[in-house]
Steps between C-alpha positions, in 0.01 A plus 500: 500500500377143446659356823343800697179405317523139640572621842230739487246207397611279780430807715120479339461144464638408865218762632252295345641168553586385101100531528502153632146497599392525150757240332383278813175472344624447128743275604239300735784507769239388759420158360849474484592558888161256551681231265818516620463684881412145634818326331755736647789283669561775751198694608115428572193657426589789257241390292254602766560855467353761238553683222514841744740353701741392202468845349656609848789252530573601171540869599635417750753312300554838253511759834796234646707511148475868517632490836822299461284211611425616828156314605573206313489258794184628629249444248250218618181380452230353770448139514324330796549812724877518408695770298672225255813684328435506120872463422739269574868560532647427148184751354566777733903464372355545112318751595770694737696472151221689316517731738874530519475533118219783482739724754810471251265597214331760656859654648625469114223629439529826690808570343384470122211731580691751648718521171221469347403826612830638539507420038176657450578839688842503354366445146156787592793726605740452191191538289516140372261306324301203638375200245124601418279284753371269132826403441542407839195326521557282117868432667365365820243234305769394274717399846186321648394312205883395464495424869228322491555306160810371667362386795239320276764355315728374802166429754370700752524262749836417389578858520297520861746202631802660345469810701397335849892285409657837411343763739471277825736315708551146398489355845191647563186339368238682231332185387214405691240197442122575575514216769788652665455865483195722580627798357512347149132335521389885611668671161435176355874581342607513223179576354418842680836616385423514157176780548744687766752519214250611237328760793851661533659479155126693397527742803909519461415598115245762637748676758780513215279680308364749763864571639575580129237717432558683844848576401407602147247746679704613718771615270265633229369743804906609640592543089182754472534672830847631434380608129528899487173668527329622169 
Protein backbone atom coordinates (compact mmCIF):
# COMPACT_ATOMS: atom_id res chain seq x y z
CA UNK A 1 0.00 0.00 0.00
CA UNK A 2 2.76 2.47 0.90
CA UNK A 3 4.80 1.95 -2.35
CA UNK A 4 1.48 2.41 -4.38
CA UNK A 5 1.01 5.51 -2.20
CA UNK A 6 4.45 6.89 -3.36
CA UNK A 7 3.73 6.14 -6.91
CA UNK A 8 0.45 7.64 -6.70
CA UNK A 9 2.09 11.00 -5.24
CA UNK A 10 4.63 11.17 -7.97
CA UNK A 11 1.60 10.83 -10.26
CA UNK A 12 0.23 14.20 -8.30
CA UNK A 13 3.32 15.92 -7.65
CA UNK A 14 4.82 15.44 -11.34
CA UNK A 15 1.33 17.12 -12.58
CA UNK A 16 2.16 20.01 -10.66
CA UNK A 17 5.78 20.11 -11.09
CA UNK A 18 7.08 19.33 -7.13
CA UNK A 19 5.19 22.88 -7.06
CA UNK A 20 8.42 24.39 -8.13
CA UNK A 21 7.05 27.74 -8.79
CA UNK A 22 6.30 28.23 -5.23
CA UNK A 23 9.66 26.73 -3.62
CA UNK A 24 11.31 29.03 -6.46
CA UNK A 25 10.22 31.92 -4.60
CA UNK A 26 11.11 30.58 -0.98
CA UNK A 27 14.17 29.37 -2.08
CA UNK A 28 15.01 32.81 -4.03
CA UNK A 29 16.16 30.49 -6.97
CA UNK A 30 16.21 33.61 -9.23
CA UNK A 31 18.98 35.53 -7.53
CA UNK A 32 20.61 32.44 -7.67
CA UNK A 33 20.56 31.80 -11.64
CA UNK A 34 21.46 35.91 -11.67
CA UNK A 35 24.58 35.06 -9.31
CA UNK A 36 25.74 32.23 -10.80
CA UNK A 37 24.01 32.27 -14.69
CA UNK A 38 26.94 34.63 -15.69
CA UNK A 39 29.77 32.22 -14.18
CA UNK A 40 28.67 29.13 -16.04
CA UNK A 41 31.86 27.54 -17.83
CA UNK A 42 29.66 26.18 -20.57
CA UNK A 43 26.69 28.29 -21.50
CA UNK A 44 25.83 32.17 -21.82
CA UNK A 45 23.14 34.26 -20.91
CA UNK A 46 20.79 32.03 -18.78
CA UNK A 47 20.70 34.59 -16.40
CA UNK A 48 18.85 36.74 -18.89
CA UNK A 49 15.83 34.75 -18.87
CA UNK A 50 12.78 34.76 -16.31
CA UNK A 51 11.24 33.25 -13.72
CA UNK A 52 8.24 32.04 -16.39
CA UNK A 53 10.60 30.66 -18.51
CA UNK A 54 12.48 28.55 -15.69
CA UNK A 55 9.15 27.31 -14.41
CA UNK A 56 8.87 25.85 -18.08
CA UNK A 57 12.31 24.23 -18.47
CA UNK A 58 11.58 22.79 -15.34
CA UNK A 59 8.40 21.09 -16.62
CA UNK A 60 9.76 20.46 -19.16
CA UNK A 61 12.44 18.67 -17.28
CA UNK A 62 9.50 16.57 -15.11
CA UNK A 63 7.26 15.82 -18.61
CA UNK A 64 10.93 14.33 -20.15
CA UNK A 65 11.55 12.01 -16.85
CA UNK A 66 8.09 10.80 -17.26
CA UNK A 67 8.80 10.01 -20.71
CA UNK A 68 11.92 7.82 -20.48
CA UNK A 69 13.73 11.07 -21.17
CA UNK A 70 12.46 11.66 -24.44
CA UNK A 71 12.81 15.64 -25.05
CA UNK A 72 15.75 15.93 -23.05
CA UNK A 73 18.00 17.31 -25.80
CA UNK A 74 15.60 19.84 -26.87
CA UNK A 75 15.03 22.07 -24.11
CA UNK A 76 16.66 25.59 -24.85
CA UNK A 77 16.46 28.92 -24.00
CA UNK A 78 16.80 32.26 -26.33
CA UNK A 79 19.90 34.18 -26.18
CA UNK A 80 20.83 36.79 -28.83
CA UNK A 81 18.23 35.36 -31.32
CA UNK A 82 19.55 31.75 -30.77
CA UNK A 83 17.81 28.67 -29.12
CA UNK A 84 20.94 27.92 -26.65
CA UNK A 85 20.47 24.15 -25.36
CA UNK A 86 20.05 24.29 -21.53
CA UNK A 87 21.86 20.96 -21.07
CA UNK A 88 24.95 19.77 -21.86
CA UNK A 89 25.88 16.22 -22.56
CA UNK A 90 27.04 14.78 -19.14
CA UNK A 91 23.44 16.51 -17.58
CA UNK A 92 21.23 15.06 -20.15
CA UNK A 93 23.14 11.39 -19.22
CA UNK A 94 22.04 12.11 -15.27
CA UNK A 95 19.04 12.87 -16.22
CA UNK A 96 18.41 9.91 -18.96
CA UNK A 97 19.36 7.84 -15.65
CA UNK A 98 16.46 9.44 -13.70
CA UNK A 99 14.47 8.64 -16.24
CA UNK A 100 15.70 5.13 -16.79
CA UNK A 101 15.20 4.80 -12.99
CA UNK A 102 11.47 6.22 -12.76
CA UNK A 103 10.45 3.43 -15.65
CA UNK A 104 11.88 0.45 -13.45
CA UNK A 105 9.98 1.89 -10.46
CA UNK A 106 6.97 2.58 -12.04
CA UNK A 107 7.03 -1.14 -13.94
CA UNK A 108 7.71 -2.59 -10.20
CA UNK A 109 5.40 -0.65 -9.43
CA UNK A 110 2.58 -1.98 -11.57
CA UNK A 111 3.13 -5.25 -10.33
CA UNK A 112 2.84 -4.50 -6.46
CA UNK A 113 -0.41 -2.68 -7.15
CA UNK A 114 -1.90 -5.25 -8.97
CA UNK A 115 -1.31 -7.69 -5.91
CA UNK A 116 -2.19 -5.20 -4.12
CA UNK A 117 -5.53 -5.48 -5.36
CA UNK A 118 -5.46 -8.98 -6.15
CA UNK A 119 -4.83 -9.25 -1.52
CA UNK A 120 -7.58 -6.97 -0.83
CA UNK A 121 -10.32 -8.82 -3.01
CA UNK A 122 -9.01 -12.11 -1.87
CA UNK A 123 -9.14 -11.06 1.80
CA UNK A 124 -13.13 -8.96 1.01
CA UNK A 125 -13.99 -12.40 -0.46
CA UNK A 126 -12.68 -14.75 2.42
CA UNK A 127 -14.32 -12.32 4.78
CA UNK A 128 -11.00 -11.19 6.28
CA UNK A 129 -10.23 -8.43 8.38
CA UNK A 130 -8.26 -5.29 7.41
CA UNK A 131 -6.08 -3.24 10.26
CA UNK A 132 -8.54 -0.31 11.35
CA UNK A 133 -7.38 2.84 9.18
CA UNK A 134 -5.88 4.52 13.12
CA UNK A 135 -3.70 1.86 13.47
CA UNK A 136 -2.59 2.23 10.14
CA UNK A 137 -2.21 5.73 10.33
CA UNK A 138 -0.10 5.64 14.23
CA UNK A 139 2.05 2.74 12.29
CA UNK A 140 2.83 4.86 9.32
CA UNK A 141 4.19 8.04 11.68
CA UNK A 142 6.18 5.75 13.75
CA UNK A 143 8.07 4.56 10.19
CA UNK A 144 8.48 8.29 9.13
CA UNK A 145 9.70 9.68 12.29
CA UNK A 146 12.19 6.56 12.36
CA UNK A 147 12.97 7.31 8.76
CA UNK A 148 13.51 10.49 9.22
CA UNK A 149 15.41 10.37 12.68
CA UNK A 150 17.88 8.25 10.83
CA UNK A 151 18.44 10.28 8.11
CA UNK A 152 18.99 13.13 10.69
CA UNK A 153 21.32 11.09 12.39
CA UNK A 154 23.47 9.85 9.28
CA UNK A 155 22.86 13.45 7.11
CA UNK A 156 20.57 14.13 4.58
CA UNK A 157 22.92 15.13 2.25
CA UNK A 158 24.99 12.27 3.10
CA UNK A 159 22.03 10.17 2.58
CA UNK A 160 21.13 12.34 -0.83
CA UNK A 161 24.88 11.42 -2.14
CA UNK A 162 24.59 7.86 -0.99
CA UNK A 163 21.67 7.14 -3.18
CA UNK A 164 22.87 9.12 -6.43
CA UNK A 165 26.39 6.30 -5.74
CA UNK A 166 23.91 3.44 -5.24
CA UNK A 167 20.94 4.09 -7.65
CA UNK A 168 22.94 5.61 -10.70
CA UNK A 169 25.65 4.42 -12.85
CA UNK A 170 29.07 5.24 -11.63
CA UNK A 171 30.44 6.29 -14.95
CA UNK A 172 27.88 8.61 -15.40
CA UNK A 173 28.06 11.95 -13.69
CA UNK A 174 25.26 13.33 -10.90
CA UNK A 175 27.45 15.98 -9.40
CA UNK A 176 27.22 19.17 -10.97
CA UNK A 177 28.94 22.67 -9.95
CA UNK A 178 26.75 25.91 -10.41
CA UNK A 179 29.49 27.20 -12.89
CA UNK A 180 29.30 24.16 -14.90
CA UNK A 181 25.77 23.11 -14.94
CA UNK A 182 22.54 25.10 -15.61
CA UNK A 183 20.27 22.60 -14.52
CA UNK A 184 21.63 22.71 -10.93
CA UNK A 185 21.67 26.74 -10.69
CA UNK A 186 17.74 26.35 -11.96
CA UNK A 187 16.75 23.76 -8.86
CA UNK A 188 19.42 25.48 -7.14
CA UNK A 189 20.13 21.57 -5.96
CA UNK A 190 20.35 20.24 -3.33
CA UNK A 191 18.34 22.70 -1.64
CA UNK A 192 14.93 22.30 -3.58
CA UNK A 193 15.18 18.64 -2.83
CA UNK A 194 14.65 18.91 0.64
CA UNK A 195 10.80 20.80 0.26
CA UNK A 196 10.14 18.14 -2.73
CA UNK A 197 10.89 15.45 -0.14
CA UNK A 198 8.81 17.00 2.63
CA UNK A 199 5.81 17.87 -0.31
CA UNK A 200 5.75 14.06 -1.07
CA UNK A 201 6.49 12.31 2.23
CA UNK A 202 3.19 14.84 3.46
CA UNK A 203 1.17 13.98 0.26
CA UNK A 204 2.62 10.13 0.25
CA UNK A 205 1.28 10.09 4.09
CA UNK A 206 -2.10 11.53 2.78
CA UNK A 207 -2.65 8.86 -0.13
CA UNK A 208 -1.72 5.94 2.43
CA UNK A 209 -4.31 7.03 4.42
CA UNK A 210 -7.06 7.58 1.75
CA UNK A 211 -6.22 4.13 -0.01
CA UNK A 212 -6.75 2.71 3.56
CA UNK A 213 -9.81 4.18 4.32
CA UNK A 214 -11.16 3.31 0.72
CA UNK A 215 -10.49 -0.27 1.33
CA UNK A 216 -11.90 -0.22 4.85
CA UNK A 217 -15.11 1.31 3.13
CA UNK A 218 -15.27 -0.76 0.70
CA UNK A 219 -15.30 -3.94 2.66
CA UNK A 220 -17.54 -2.62 5.47
CA UNK A 221 -20.20 -2.04 2.41
CA UNK A 222 -19.53 -6.03 0.57
CA UNK A 223 -19.67 -7.49 4.53
CA UNK A 224 -23.28 -5.63 4.93
CA UNK A 225 -24.62 -6.25 1.50
CA UNK A 226 -24.46 -10.01 1.75
CA UNK A 227 -26.02 -9.76 5.47
CA UNK A 228 -29.57 -11.60 5.29
CA UNK A 229 -32.42 -9.25 5.20
CA UNK A 230 -34.31 -8.55 8.56
Amino acid sequence: MLISALLITWGILSAADFFYPTFYQWLDIGQTIHEFGPQNRYKDGFETTVMIQHVDYFSQIVTAINHGGAGLTQISYPHLGQQIPLLRDAEVRHLQDVANLMTKLFSVGGIVFTLLVAVIAFKIKKGRTFSRVRAQITQLIGFVVVVVTICWLIGFKTVFYWFHEVAFPSENDWFFYYQDSLMTTMMKAPMLFAPISGAMVILCCIVFVVLNWLVSLINSRINESLLPNG
